[in-house]
C-alpha positions in Angstrom: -53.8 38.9 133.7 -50.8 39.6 136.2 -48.5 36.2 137.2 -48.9 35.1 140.5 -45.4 36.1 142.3 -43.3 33.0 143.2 -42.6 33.3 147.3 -40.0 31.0 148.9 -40.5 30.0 152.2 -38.6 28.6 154.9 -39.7 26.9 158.1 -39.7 30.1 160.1 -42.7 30.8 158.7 -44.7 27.6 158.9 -43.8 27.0 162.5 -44.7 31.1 162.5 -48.5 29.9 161.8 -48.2 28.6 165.7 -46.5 31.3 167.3 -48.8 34.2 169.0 -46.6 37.1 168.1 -46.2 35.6 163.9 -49.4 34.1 163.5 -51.8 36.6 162.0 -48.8 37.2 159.3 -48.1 33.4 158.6 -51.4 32.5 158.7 -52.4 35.4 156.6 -50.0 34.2 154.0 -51.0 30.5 153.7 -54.5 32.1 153.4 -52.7 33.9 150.1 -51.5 30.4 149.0 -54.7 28.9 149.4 -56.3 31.9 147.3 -53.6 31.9 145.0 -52.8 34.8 145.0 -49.1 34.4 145.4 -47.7 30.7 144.3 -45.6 29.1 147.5 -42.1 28.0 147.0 -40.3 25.4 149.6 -37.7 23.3 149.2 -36.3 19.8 150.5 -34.6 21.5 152.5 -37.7 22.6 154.3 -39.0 19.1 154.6 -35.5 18.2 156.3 -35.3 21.1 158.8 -39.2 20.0 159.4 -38.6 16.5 160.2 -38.8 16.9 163.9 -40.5 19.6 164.5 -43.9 19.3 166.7 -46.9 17.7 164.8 -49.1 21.6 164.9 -46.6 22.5 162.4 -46.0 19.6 160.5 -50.1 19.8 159.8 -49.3 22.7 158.1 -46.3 21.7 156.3 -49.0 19.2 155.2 -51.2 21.8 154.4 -49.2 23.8 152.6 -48.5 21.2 150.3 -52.0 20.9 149.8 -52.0 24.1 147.4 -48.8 22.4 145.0 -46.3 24.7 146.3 -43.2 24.5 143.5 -40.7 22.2 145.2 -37.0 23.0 145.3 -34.0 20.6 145.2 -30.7 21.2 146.8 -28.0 21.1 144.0 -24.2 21.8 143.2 -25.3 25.7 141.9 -27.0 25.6 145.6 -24.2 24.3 147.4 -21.8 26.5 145.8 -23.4 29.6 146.1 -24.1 28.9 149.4 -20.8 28.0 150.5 -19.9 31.7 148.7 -21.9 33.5 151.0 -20.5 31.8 154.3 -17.0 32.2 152.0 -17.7 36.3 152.2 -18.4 35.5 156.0 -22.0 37.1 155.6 -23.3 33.9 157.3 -21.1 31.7 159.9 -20.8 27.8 159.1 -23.1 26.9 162.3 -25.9 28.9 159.9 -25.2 27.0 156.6 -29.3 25.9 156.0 -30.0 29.6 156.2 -27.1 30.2 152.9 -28.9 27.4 151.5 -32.8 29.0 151.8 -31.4 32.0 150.3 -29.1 30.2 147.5 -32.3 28.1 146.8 -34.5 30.8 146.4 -31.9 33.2 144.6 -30.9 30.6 142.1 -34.6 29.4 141.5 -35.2 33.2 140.8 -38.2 33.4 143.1 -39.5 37.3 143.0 -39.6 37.3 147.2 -38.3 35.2 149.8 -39.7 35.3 153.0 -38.7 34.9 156.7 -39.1 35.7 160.3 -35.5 35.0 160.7 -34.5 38.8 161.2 -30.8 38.2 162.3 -29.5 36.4 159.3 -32.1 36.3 156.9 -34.3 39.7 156.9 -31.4 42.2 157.7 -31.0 45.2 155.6 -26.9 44.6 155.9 -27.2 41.0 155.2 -29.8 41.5 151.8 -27.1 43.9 150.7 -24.4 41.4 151.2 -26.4 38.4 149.2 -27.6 40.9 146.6 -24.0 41.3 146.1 -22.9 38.1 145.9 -25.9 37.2 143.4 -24.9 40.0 140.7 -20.9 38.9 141.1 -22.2 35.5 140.0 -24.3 36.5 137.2 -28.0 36.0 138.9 -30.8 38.4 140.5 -31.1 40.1 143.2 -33.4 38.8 145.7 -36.4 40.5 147.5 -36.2 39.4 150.9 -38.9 40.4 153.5 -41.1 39.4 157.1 -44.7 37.9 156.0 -45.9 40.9 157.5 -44.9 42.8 154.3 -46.0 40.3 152.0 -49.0 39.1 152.5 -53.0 40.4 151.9 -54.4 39.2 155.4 -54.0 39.3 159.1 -55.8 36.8 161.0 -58.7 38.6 163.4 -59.0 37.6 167.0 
Protein backbone atom coordinates (compact mmCIF):
# COMPACT_ATOMS: atom_id res chain seq x y z
CA UNK A 1 0.00 0.00 0.00
CA UNK A 2 1.32 3.55 -1.14
CA UNK A 3 2.42 6.08 1.95
CA UNK A 4 0.23 8.83 2.50
CA UNK A 5 2.38 11.99 1.13
CA UNK A 6 3.39 14.36 4.02
CA UNK A 7 1.93 18.10 3.05
CA UNK A 8 3.09 21.21 4.98
CA UNK A 9 0.83 23.83 5.36
CA UNK A 10 0.96 27.36 6.27
CA UNK A 11 -1.83 29.71 7.34
CA UNK A 12 -2.55 30.88 3.87
CA UNK A 13 -4.30 27.94 3.44
CA UNK A 14 -6.41 27.62 6.60
CA UNK A 15 -7.63 31.16 6.49
CA UNK A 16 -7.98 30.01 2.46
CA UNK A 17 -10.89 27.66 3.84
CA UNK A 18 -12.85 31.26 4.44
CA UNK A 19 -11.98 33.14 1.50
CA UNK A 20 -14.54 32.82 -1.64
CA UNK A 21 -12.00 32.82 -4.38
CA UNK A 22 -9.62 29.73 -2.22
CA UNK A 23 -12.27 27.94 -0.63
CA UNK A 24 -13.24 25.07 -2.82
CA UNK A 25 -9.27 24.28 -2.95
CA UNK A 26 -8.58 24.66 0.93
CA UNK A 27 -11.55 23.16 1.79
CA UNK A 28 -11.07 20.45 -0.66
CA UNK A 29 -7.79 19.70 0.93
CA UNK A 30 -8.83 19.46 4.66
CA UNK A 31 -11.47 17.10 3.16
CA UNK A 32 -8.09 15.08 1.95
CA UNK A 33 -6.84 15.31 5.65
CA UNK A 34 -9.88 14.19 6.99
CA UNK A 35 -9.91 11.12 4.43
CA UNK A 36 -6.38 10.60 4.86
CA UNK A 37 -5.48 10.59 2.03
CA UNK A 38 -2.54 12.96 2.28
CA UNK A 39 -1.11 13.36 6.10
CA UNK A 40 -1.14 17.38 7.13
CA UNK A 41 2.06 18.95 8.27
CA UNK A 42 1.97 22.44 10.34
CA UNK A 43 4.21 23.82 12.46
CA UNK A 44 4.43 26.20 15.75
CA UNK A 45 4.89 28.52 13.67
CA UNK A 46 1.49 28.17 12.28
CA UNK A 47 -0.05 28.30 15.72
CA UNK A 48 1.88 31.75 16.24
CA UNK A 49 1.05 33.44 12.94
CA UNK A 50 -2.70 32.07 13.97
CA UNK A 51 -2.89 33.64 17.29
CA UNK A 52 -4.94 36.50 16.21
CA UNK A 53 -6.51 35.73 13.42
CA UNK A 54 -10.58 35.78 13.36
CA UNK A 55 -12.24 32.88 15.25
CA UNK A 56 -13.84 31.23 11.49
CA UNK A 57 -10.32 30.25 10.98
CA UNK A 58 -9.09 29.48 14.18
CA UNK A 59 -12.13 26.69 14.15
CA UNK A 60 -10.32 25.25 11.56
CA UNK A 61 -6.95 25.48 12.82
CA UNK A 62 -8.87 23.55 15.57
CA UNK A 63 -10.16 21.28 13.15
CA UNK A 64 -7.34 20.51 11.42
CA UNK A 65 -5.77 19.43 14.44
CA UNK A 66 -8.44 17.15 14.88
CA UNK A 67 -6.92 14.70 12.07
CA UNK A 68 -3.16 14.65 14.16
CA UNK A 69 -1.53 16.67 11.66
CA UNK A 70 2.63 15.98 12.36
CA UNK A 71 3.61 19.12 14.31
CA UNK A 72 6.76 20.99 13.52
CA UNK A 73 9.12 22.86 15.81
CA UNK A 74 11.18 25.84 14.98
CA UNK A 75 14.99 24.95 15.56
CA UNK A 76 18.62 26.15 14.97
CA UNK A 77 18.73 23.88 11.35
CA UNK A 78 15.30 26.11 10.77
CA UNK A 79 16.62 29.31 11.74
CA UNK A 80 19.73 28.91 9.89
CA UNK A 81 18.46 27.82 6.81
CA UNK A 82 16.14 30.37 6.85
CA UNK A 83 18.30 33.07 7.55
CA UNK A 84 20.33 31.49 4.23
CA UNK A 85 17.61 32.16 2.04
CA UNK A 86 16.87 35.83 3.14
CA UNK A 87 21.09 35.70 3.12
CA UNK A 88 20.78 34.86 -0.93
CA UNK A 89 18.12 37.84 -0.80
CA UNK A 90 15.40 35.32 -2.27
CA UNK A 91 13.18 36.62 0.55
CA UNK A 92 13.51 40.25 2.23
CA UNK A 93 13.82 40.32 6.19
CA UNK A 94 10.05 41.93 6.54
CA UNK A 95 9.11 38.12 5.05
CA UNK A 96 11.27 36.00 7.47
CA UNK A 97 8.03 33.59 8.66
CA UNK A 98 7.64 32.81 5.00
CA UNK A 99 11.86 31.49 4.96
CA UNK A 100 10.87 29.80 8.00
CA UNK A 101 7.51 27.75 6.44
CA UNK A 102 9.81 26.74 3.73
CA UNK A 103 13.04 25.87 5.99
CA UNK A 104 10.45 23.90 8.21
CA UNK A 105 8.99 22.01 5.62
CA UNK A 106 12.38 21.50 3.51
CA UNK A 107 14.27 20.36 6.56
CA UNK A 108 11.40 18.08 7.83
CA UNK A 109 11.61 16.61 4.20
CA UNK A 110 7.82 16.91 3.69
CA UNK A 111 7.10 15.56 -0.19
CA UNK A 112 4.91 19.01 -0.91
CA UNK A 113 4.39 22.23 0.68
CA UNK A 114 1.61 24.10 0.06
CA UNK A 115 0.47 27.82 -0.21
CA UNK A 116 -1.65 30.52 -1.71
CA UNK A 117 1.13 32.77 -1.07
CA UNK A 118 2.04 33.21 -4.95
CA UNK A 119 4.54 36.16 -4.50
CA UNK A 120 7.05 34.60 -2.27
CA UNK A 121 6.13 31.21 -1.74
CA UNK A 122 4.50 29.56 -5.03
CA UNK A 123 6.80 31.41 -7.63
CA UNK A 124 8.50 29.40 -10.22
CA UNK A 125 11.77 31.83 -9.69
CA UNK A 126 11.57 31.64 -6.02
CA UNK A 127 11.19 27.42 -5.92
CA UNK A 128 14.31 27.52 -8.13
CA UNK A 129 16.11 29.74 -5.76
CA UNK A 130 15.12 27.46 -2.39
CA UNK A 131 15.73 24.30 -4.37
CA UNK A 132 19.05 25.72 -4.72
CA UNK A 133 19.76 26.63 -1.53
CA UNK A 134 18.46 23.04 -0.26
CA UNK A 135 20.97 20.92 -2.48
CA UNK A 136 24.04 23.53 -1.50
CA UNK A 137 23.20 22.45 2.04
CA UNK A 138 22.99 18.86 1.57
CA UNK A 139 18.93 18.39 1.74
CA UNK A 140 15.92 17.91 -0.86
CA UNK A 141 14.44 19.77 -3.06
CA UNK A 142 11.04 20.77 -2.13
CA UNK A 143 7.75 20.49 -4.18
CA UNK A 144 5.99 23.60 -3.69
CA UNK A 145 2.49 24.18 -5.04
CA UNK A 146 -1.33 26.15 -4.76
CA UNK A 147 -4.01 23.58 -2.99
CA UNK A 148 -5.51 23.81 -6.24
CA UNK A 149 -2.78 21.31 -7.55
CA UNK A 150 -2.79 19.16 -4.65
CA UNK A 151 -5.73 18.25 -3.57
CA UNK A 152 -8.65 15.37 -4.75
CA UNK A 153 -11.84 17.76 -4.18
CA UNK A 154 -13.36 21.02 -4.93
CA UNK A 155 -16.09 22.11 -2.84
CA UNK A 156 -19.66 22.30 -4.99
CA UNK A 157 -21.91 25.30 -4.58
Amino acid sequence: MKKASRIYLDTSVIGGCHDKEFSPWSNGLMKDFRLRNYIPVISDLTFEELTLAPEPVKKTLRQLVEYEPEILEINDDTLNLAEIYLDRKILTPKYRDDARHIALASVANVDVLVSWNFKHIVHYDKIRLFNAVNIEQGLKTIDIYSPREVTNYEEKD
